[in-house]
C-alpha positions in Angstrom: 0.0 0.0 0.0 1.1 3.4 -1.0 2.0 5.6 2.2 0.4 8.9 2.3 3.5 10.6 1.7 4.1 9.4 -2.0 0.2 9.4 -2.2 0.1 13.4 -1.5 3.5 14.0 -4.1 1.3 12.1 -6.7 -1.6 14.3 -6.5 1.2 17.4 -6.4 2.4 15.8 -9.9 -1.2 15.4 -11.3 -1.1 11.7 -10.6 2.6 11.3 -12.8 4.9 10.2 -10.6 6.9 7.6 -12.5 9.8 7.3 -9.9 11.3 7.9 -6.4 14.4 8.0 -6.0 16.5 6.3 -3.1 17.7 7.8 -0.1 21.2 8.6 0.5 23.1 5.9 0.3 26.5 4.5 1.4 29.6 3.8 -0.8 29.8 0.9 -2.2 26.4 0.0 -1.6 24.2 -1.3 -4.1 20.7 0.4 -4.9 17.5 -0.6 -6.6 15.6 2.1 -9.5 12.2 1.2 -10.2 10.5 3.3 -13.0 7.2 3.2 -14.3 7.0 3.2 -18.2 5.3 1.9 -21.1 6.0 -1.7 -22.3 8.7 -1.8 -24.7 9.4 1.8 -24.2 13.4 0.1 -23.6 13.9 3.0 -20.9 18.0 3.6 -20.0 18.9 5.6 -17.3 22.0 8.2 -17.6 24.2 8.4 -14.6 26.5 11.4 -13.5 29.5 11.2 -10.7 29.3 15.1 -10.3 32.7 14.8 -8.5 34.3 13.4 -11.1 32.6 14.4 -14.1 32.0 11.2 -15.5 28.6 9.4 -17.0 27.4 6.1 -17.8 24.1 4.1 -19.2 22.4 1.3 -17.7 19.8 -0.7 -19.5 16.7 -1.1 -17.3 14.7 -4.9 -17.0 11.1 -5.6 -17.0 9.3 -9.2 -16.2 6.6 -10.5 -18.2 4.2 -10.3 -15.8 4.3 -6.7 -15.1 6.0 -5.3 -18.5 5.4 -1.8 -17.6 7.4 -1.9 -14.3 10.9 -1.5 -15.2 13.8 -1.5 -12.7 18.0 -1.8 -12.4 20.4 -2.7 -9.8 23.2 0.2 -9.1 26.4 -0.3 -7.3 27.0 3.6 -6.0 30.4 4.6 -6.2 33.6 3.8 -3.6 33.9 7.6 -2.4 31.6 10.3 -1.2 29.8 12.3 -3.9 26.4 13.1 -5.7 24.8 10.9 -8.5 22.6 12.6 -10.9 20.4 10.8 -13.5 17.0 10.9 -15.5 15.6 7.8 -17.8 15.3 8.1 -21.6 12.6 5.9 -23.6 12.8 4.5 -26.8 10.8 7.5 -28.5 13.3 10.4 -27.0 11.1 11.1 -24.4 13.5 11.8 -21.1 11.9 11.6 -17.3 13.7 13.8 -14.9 12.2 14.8 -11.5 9.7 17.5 -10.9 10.1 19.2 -7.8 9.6 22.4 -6.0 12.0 25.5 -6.0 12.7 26.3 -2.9 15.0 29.4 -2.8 18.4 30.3 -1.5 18.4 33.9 0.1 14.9 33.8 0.3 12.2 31.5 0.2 9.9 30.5 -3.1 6.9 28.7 -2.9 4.7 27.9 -5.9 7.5 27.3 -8.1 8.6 24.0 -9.7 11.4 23.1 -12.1 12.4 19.5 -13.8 15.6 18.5 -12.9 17.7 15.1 -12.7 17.3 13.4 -10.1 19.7 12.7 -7.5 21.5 10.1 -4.4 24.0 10.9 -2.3 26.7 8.5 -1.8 28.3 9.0 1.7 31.4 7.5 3.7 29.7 5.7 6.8 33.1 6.0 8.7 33.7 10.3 9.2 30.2 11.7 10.3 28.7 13.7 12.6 29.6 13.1 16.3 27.0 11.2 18.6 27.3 13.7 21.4 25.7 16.1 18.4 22.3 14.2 18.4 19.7 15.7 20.8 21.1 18.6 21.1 19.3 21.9 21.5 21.1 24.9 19.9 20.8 28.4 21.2 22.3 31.0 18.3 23.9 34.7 20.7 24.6 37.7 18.7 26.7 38.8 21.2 26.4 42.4 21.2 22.8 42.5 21.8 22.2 39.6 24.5 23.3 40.9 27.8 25.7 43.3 29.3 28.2 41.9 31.8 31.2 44.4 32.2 29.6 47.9 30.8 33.1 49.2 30.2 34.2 46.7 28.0 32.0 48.4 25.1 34.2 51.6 25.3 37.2 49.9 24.1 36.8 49.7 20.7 37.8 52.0 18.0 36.7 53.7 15.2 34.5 51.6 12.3 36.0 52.5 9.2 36.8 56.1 9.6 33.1 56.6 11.4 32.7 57.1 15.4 30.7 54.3 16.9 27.1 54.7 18.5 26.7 53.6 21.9 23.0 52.9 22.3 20.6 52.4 25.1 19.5 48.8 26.1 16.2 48.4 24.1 16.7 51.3 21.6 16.5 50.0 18.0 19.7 49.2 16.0 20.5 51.7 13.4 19.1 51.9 9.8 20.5 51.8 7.7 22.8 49.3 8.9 26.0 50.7 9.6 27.6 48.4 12.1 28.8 51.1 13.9 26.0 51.0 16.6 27.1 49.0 20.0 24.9 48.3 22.8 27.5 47.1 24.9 26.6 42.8 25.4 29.5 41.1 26.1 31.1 37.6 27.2 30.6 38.9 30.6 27.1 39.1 30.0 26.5 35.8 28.5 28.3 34.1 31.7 25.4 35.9 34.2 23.0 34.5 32.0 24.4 30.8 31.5 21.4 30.1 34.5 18.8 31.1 32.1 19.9 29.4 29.5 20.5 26.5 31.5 16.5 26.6 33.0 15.7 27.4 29.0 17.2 23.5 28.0 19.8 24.8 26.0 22.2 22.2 25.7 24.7 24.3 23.2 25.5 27.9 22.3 26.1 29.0 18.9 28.2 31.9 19.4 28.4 34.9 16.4 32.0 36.5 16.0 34.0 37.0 19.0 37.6 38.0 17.6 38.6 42.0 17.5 37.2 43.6 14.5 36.0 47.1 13.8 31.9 46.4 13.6 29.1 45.1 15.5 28.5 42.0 13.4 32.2 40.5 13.0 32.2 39.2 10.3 35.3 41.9 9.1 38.4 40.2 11.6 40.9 42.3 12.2 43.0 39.5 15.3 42.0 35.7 14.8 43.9 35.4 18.2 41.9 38.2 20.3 38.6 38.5 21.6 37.5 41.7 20.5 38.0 44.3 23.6 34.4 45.3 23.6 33.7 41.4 24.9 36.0 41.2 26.9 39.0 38.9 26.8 40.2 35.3 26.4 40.2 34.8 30.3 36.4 35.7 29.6 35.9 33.5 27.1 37.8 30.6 28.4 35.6 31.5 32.0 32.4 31.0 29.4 33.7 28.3 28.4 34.3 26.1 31.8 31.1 27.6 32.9 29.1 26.6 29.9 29.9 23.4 30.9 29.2 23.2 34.3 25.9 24.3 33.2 25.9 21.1 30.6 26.0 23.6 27.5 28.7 23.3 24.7 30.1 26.5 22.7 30.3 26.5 18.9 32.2 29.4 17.5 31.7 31.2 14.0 35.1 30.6 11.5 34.7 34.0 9.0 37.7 32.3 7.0 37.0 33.4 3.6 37.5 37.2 4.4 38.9 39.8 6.8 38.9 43.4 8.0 41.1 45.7 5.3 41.9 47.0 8.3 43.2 43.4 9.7 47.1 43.1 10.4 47.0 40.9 7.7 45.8 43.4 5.0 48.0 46.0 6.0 50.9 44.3 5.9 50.3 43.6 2.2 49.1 46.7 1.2 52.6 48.0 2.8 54.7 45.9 1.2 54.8 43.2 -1.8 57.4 41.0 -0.4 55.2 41.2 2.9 54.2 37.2 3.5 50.8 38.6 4.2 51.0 39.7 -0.2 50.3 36.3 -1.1 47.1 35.7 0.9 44.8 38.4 -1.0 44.1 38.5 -4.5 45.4 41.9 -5.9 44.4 43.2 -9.3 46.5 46.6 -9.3 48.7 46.7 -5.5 47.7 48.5 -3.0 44.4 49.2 -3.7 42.9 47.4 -6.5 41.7 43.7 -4.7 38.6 41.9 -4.6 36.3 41.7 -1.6 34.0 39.7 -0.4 31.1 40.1 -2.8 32.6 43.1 -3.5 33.2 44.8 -0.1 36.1 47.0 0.2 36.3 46.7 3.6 36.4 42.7 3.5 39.6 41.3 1.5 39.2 37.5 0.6 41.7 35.5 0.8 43.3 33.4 -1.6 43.8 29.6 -1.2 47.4 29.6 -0.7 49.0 27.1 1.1 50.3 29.8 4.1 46.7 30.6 4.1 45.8 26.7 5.0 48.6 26.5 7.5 47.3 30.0 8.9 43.9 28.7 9.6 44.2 25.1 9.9 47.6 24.5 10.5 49.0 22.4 13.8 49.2 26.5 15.2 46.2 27.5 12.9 43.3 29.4 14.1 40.8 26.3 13.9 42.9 24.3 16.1 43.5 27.0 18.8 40.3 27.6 19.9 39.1 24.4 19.9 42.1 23.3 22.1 40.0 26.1 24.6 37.5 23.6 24.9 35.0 24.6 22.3 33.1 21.8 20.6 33.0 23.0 16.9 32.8 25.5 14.3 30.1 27.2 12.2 31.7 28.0 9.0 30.5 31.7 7.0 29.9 31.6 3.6 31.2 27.9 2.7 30.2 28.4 -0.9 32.9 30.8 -1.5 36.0 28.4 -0.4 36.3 25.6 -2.4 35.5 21.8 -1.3 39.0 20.7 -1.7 40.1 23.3 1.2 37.1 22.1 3.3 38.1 18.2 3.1 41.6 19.5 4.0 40.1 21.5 6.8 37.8 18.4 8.7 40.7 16.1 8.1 42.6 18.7 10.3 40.8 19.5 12.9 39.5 15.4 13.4 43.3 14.4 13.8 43.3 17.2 17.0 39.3 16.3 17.8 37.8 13.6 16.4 34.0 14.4 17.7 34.7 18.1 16.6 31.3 19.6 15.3 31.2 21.0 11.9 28.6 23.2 10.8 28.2 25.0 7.1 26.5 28.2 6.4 25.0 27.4 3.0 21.5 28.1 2.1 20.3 26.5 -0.9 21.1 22.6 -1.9 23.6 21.5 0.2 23.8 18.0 -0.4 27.1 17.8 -1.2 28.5 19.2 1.8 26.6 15.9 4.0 28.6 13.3 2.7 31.2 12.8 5.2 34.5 14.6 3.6 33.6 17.7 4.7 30.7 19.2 7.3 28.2 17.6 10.0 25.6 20.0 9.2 24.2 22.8 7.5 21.9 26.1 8.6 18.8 24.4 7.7 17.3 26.7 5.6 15.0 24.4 3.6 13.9 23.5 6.6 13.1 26.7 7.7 11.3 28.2 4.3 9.5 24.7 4.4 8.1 25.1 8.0 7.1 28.7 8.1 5.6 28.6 4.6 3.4 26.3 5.9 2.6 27.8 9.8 1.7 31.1 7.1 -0.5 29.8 5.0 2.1 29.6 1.9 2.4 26.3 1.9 -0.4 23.4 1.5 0.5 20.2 3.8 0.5 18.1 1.2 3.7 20.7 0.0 5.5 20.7 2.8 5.4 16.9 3.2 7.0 16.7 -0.1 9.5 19.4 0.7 10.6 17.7 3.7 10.4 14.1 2.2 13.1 15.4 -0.7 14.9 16.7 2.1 15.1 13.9 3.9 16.2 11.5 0.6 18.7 14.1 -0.2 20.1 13.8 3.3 22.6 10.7 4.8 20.9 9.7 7.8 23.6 10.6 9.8 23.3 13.9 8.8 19.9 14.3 9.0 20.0 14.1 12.9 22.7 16.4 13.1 20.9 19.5 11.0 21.0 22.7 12.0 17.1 23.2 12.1 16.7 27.1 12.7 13.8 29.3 12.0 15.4 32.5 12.2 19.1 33.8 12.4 21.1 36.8 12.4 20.5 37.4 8.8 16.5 36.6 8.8 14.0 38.8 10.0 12.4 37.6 13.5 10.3 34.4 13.5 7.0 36.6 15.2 7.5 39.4 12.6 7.2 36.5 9.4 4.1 35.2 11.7 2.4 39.0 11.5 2.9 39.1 15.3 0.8 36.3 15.8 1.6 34.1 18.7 -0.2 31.6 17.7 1.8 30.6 14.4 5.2 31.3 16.1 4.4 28.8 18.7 2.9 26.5 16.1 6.1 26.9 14.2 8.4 26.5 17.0 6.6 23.4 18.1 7.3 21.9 14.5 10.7 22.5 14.9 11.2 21.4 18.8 9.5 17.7 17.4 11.4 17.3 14.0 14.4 15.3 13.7 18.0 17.2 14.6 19.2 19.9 16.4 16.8 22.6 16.6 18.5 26.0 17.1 16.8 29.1 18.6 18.0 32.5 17.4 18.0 34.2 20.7 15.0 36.3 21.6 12.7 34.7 20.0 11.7 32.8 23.5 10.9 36.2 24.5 8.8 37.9 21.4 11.8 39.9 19.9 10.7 41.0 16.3 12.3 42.7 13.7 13.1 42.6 9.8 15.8 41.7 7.9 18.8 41.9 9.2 19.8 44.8 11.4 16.4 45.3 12.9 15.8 41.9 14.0 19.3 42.1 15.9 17.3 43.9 18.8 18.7 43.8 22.3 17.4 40.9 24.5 14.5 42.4 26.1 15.3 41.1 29.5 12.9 43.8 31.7 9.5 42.6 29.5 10.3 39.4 27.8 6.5 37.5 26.7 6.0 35.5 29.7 3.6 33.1 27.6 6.1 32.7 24.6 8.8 31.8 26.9 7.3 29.4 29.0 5.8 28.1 25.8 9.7 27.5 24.8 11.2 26.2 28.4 8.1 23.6 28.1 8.7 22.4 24.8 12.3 22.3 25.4 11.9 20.3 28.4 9.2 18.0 26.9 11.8 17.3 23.8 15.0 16.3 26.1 13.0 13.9 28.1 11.1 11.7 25.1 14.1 9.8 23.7 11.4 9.4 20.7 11.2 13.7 20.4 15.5 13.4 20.6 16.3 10.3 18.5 13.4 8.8 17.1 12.3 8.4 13.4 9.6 9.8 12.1 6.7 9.1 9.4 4.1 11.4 8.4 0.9 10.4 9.8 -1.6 12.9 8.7 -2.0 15.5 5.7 -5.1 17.2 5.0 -5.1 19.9 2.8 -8.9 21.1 3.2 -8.2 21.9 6.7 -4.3 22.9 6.8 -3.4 20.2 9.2 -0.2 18.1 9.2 1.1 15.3 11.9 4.2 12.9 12.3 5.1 10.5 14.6 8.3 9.9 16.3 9.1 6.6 17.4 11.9 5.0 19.9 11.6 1.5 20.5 8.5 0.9 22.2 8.1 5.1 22.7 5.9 7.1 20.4 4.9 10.6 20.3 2.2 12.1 17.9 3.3 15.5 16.6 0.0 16.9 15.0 -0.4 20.4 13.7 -3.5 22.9 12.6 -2.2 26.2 10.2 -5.6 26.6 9.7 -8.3 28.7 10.5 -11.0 26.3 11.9 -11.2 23.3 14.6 -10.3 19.9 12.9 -10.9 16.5 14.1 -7.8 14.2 13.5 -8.6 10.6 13.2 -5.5 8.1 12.4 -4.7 4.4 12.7 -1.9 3.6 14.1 -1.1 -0.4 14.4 1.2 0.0 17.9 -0.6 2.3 19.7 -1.0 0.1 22.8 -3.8 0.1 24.8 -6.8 1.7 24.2 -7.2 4.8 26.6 -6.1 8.7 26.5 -3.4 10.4 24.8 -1.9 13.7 26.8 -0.5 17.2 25.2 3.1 17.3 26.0 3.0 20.7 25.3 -0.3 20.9 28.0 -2.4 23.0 25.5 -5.3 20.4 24.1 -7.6 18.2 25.9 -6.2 14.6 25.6 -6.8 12.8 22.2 -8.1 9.1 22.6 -7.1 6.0 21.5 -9.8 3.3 20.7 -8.4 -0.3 19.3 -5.5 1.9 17.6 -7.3 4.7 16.3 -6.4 8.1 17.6 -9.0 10.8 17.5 -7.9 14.3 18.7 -9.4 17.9 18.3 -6.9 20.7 17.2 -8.3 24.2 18.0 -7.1 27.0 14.9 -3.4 27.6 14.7 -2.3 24.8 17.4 -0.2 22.0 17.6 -0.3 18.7 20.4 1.9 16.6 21.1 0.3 13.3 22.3 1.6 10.4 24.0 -0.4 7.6 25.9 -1.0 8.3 29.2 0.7 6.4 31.8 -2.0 4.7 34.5 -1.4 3.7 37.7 -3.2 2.0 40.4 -4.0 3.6 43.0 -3.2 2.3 46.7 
């Protein structure tokens, strides 16, 4: 019997769905393609190593008995890569994949494109750490969080020939952007408040830039050895650090490696002079002043991908490998699309021979498929998740959509990788999760309770726990509002948080879409561990639905409870569950646990 998921991506293709492809695969592993065709329509399938270039044919079978079911055995390459293929018949006719666009810098929804299909082939034997799976991620822009030493915002300079703004505690950044404008949150700050993230259920802390550079954000370093002044320094950090731990919370740090400040040591040195060592790392077009930037900022050099620049960063002495000798746990890495994958397989195999469990995350927004397959990253900022999830809490995406969003996803991702996403909703370069939901609490929390039951490590841009809104970029990079945070948002969050860290189902289950309805704008999954399940079930729309679903091992017949302790308890009768979801909610159920009474 067909499961609901391919039934709904059927309807979404006007009934033509002529193959799914496999999941991501191993290497060396062998795969089966089944294709629906005409008989004698011959079909061959065309196959593509994108890493090396190369392509190949394979003849498909059919059996007399079914002559319009045709199918082929693959054996998937012996290293990592991506395999991309579509079927030709006999007539010309070719059969690539139909899916939906989904956007890079910003999300699409209603588009669709044919495209070959694809499998990732991964290496079982380099992926992401264990300690990485039930994690939940908190994401600090550290400026704006909390102030711990108010003189350490003084110490900065000027940014870029313009005095810096000191701002009031709740005053709204400047705009335009000029990341001149400090309000003084510091390491200091984030060490007072390692209780609240603690009672929160933060397990890990996703720091933003913390090495000296001229601007708010960072991202332009001017020391990769210093903690910028206005945080404080390294016996700050490395206080976080032991801290963070005591409280059971990691520290991640952000790696801007493909750029720096033109006002870095490093840049001046090779504006200065041309048999500088620094002259080699940046790519001049007419010396001094004639270089190219990072998207074509001035102020941000790139570098070039010379081998001092390797030993600089990844080097036994390198930058990656003296911090994380501090004690952090791993590295988000900026703009990974600009440095080439060679230097990234270079850079994991570094920093695994120091720390083998080190925790490698890659900023790239679109398809990053590529980057799962073991030679180079854990994980990547989820933003297909994201644009999948709030399209659908706002009413731009049909369930039957999002299913087959997150279904693609999920073949496109190793399974190791999967549980080791970086599922965000918002982050320093998004506008606030309650501003995309209109202000409406209701489809933030729906939305964040989507993402607290999905599979991998959910990460929580700070501030939205506590209603912080805000557009793209600079306005959503508000200061914590720690005098008025939204009492019912937060304890919202700390309840869900909670609720996911004690079902090992919610942390480390597997999941199967239960429920899609797109009359009513409903959706549900459930998450299973061994005997553990938990029903995940969620109403985008505007009107109370009545869920009805069978599921073979739901146990005895008797009440379900909310987890989240928002909906009367759903019931179970000889396996079918029946629960009501009030507009714009979502439940998570699990049987209820009886006892007898003395």
């Amino acid at each position: 019997m067909e499961s609901i998921s391919l039934a709904a991506a059927r309807r979404l293709r006007q009934g033509q769905l002529p193959h799914v492809p496999p999941a991501a695969a191993p290497v060396s592993t062998r795969v089966r393609l089944d294709l629906q065709a005409p008989a004698g329509s011959d079909p061959e399938v065309i196959l593509t190593d994108t890493r090396r270039g190369l392509s190949w044919r394979v003849a498909l079978s059919s059996t007399r008995e079914k002559p319009d079911a045709w199918y082929t055995e693959l054996l998937l390459p012996s290293e990592p890569t991506v395999i991309t293929y579509h079927f030709t018949l006999a007539d010309g006719s070719i059969i690539r994949e139909r899916r939906q666009v989904e956007g890079i810098v910003k999300p699409l929804y209603g588009v669709w494109e044919e495209r070959d299909f694809r499998i990732a082939v991964y290496t079982p034997h380099s992926q992401p750490p264990n300690w990485v799976r039930g994690l939940v991620m908190y994401q600090i822009f550290p400026d704006r969080f909390a102030i711990g030493n108010p003189a350490n915002v003084r110490r900065g300079s000027h940014v870029y020939g313009r005095k810096p703004r000191y701002l009031r505690w709740g005053e709204r950044p400047e705009h335009p952007p000029k990341g001149r404008d400090f309000f003084g949150g510091d390491l200091p700050g984030i060490i007072s408040k390692l209780d609240y993230l603690a009672d929160l259920g933060i397990t890990c802390l996703y720091l933003t830039p913390i090495f000296a550079a001229p601007t708010n954000h960072r991202y332009d370093t001017l020391d990769y050895f210093r903690i910028d002044p206005r945080l404080g320094d390294e016996t700050d950090f490395r206080t976080l650090v032991i801290a963070a731990a005591e409280h059971g919370i990691r520290i991640i740090l952000d790696g801007v490696f493909n750029h720096c400040s033109s006002e870095s040591v490093y840049f001046k040195a090779a504006q200065a002079d041309k048999t500088s060592p620094f002259y080699r790392w940046f790519d001049f077009q007419h010396w001094p002043d004639k270089y190219t930037g990072w998207v074509g900022v001035r102020e941000m050099p790139e570098f070039v991908e010379c081998p001092e620049v390797e030993e600089f960063f990844f080097g036994p002495q390198g930058v990656a490998r003296y911090w994380l000798r501090s004690g952090i746990s791993g590295w988000r890495l900026d703009v990974t699309p600009w440095i080439s994958d060679e230097y990234w397989r270079r850079f994991r195999r570094a920093l695994r021979a120091d720390k083998p469990d080190v925790y490698l995350i890659a900023e790239d927004w679109g398809d990053a498929t590529p980057r799962l397959v073991g030679d180079t990253f854990d994980a990547t900022m989820n933003y297909r998740f994201a644009y999948s999830v709030i399209g659908f809490a706002t009413g731009q995406l049909s369930p039957s959509e999002l299913d087959d969003r997150l279904e693609t996803l999920r073949r496109d991702t190793p399974e190791p990788a999967f549980h080791a996403q970086m599922n965000l909703l918002g982050s320093h370069d998004t506008p606030r999760l309650l501003t995309l939901c209109s202000g409406d609490r209701g489809r933030h929390m729906l939305t964040a309770a989507f993402q607290l039951a999905y599979p991998g490590v959910p990460m929580i841009y700070y501030g939205d726990e506590a209603g912080l809104e805000g557009e793209y970029a600079e306005d959503g990079r508000r200061a914590f509002p720690w005098d008025a945070p939204d009492q019912l948002l937060l304890n919202f969050y700390r309840r869900a948080i909670h609720a996911r860290r004690a079902s090992v189902a919610l942390s480390l289950g597997t999941i199967e879409t239960v429920w899609i309805d797109d009359a009513t704008s409903s959706y549900g999954f459930l998450r299973t561990w061994g005997e553990e399940q938990v029903l995940a079930l969620f109403n985008a729309g505007d009107t109370i639905v009545e869920v009805n679903i069978m599921l073979p091992n739901a146990g005895a017949d008797g009440h379900w409870i909310d987890l989240l302790g928002r909906l009367q308890p759903a019931y179970n009768r000889k396996g079918q569950i029946c629960a009501l979801l009030p507009p714009c909610m979502a439940g998570w159920f699990v049987p209820q646990i009886r006892t007898t009474m003395p």
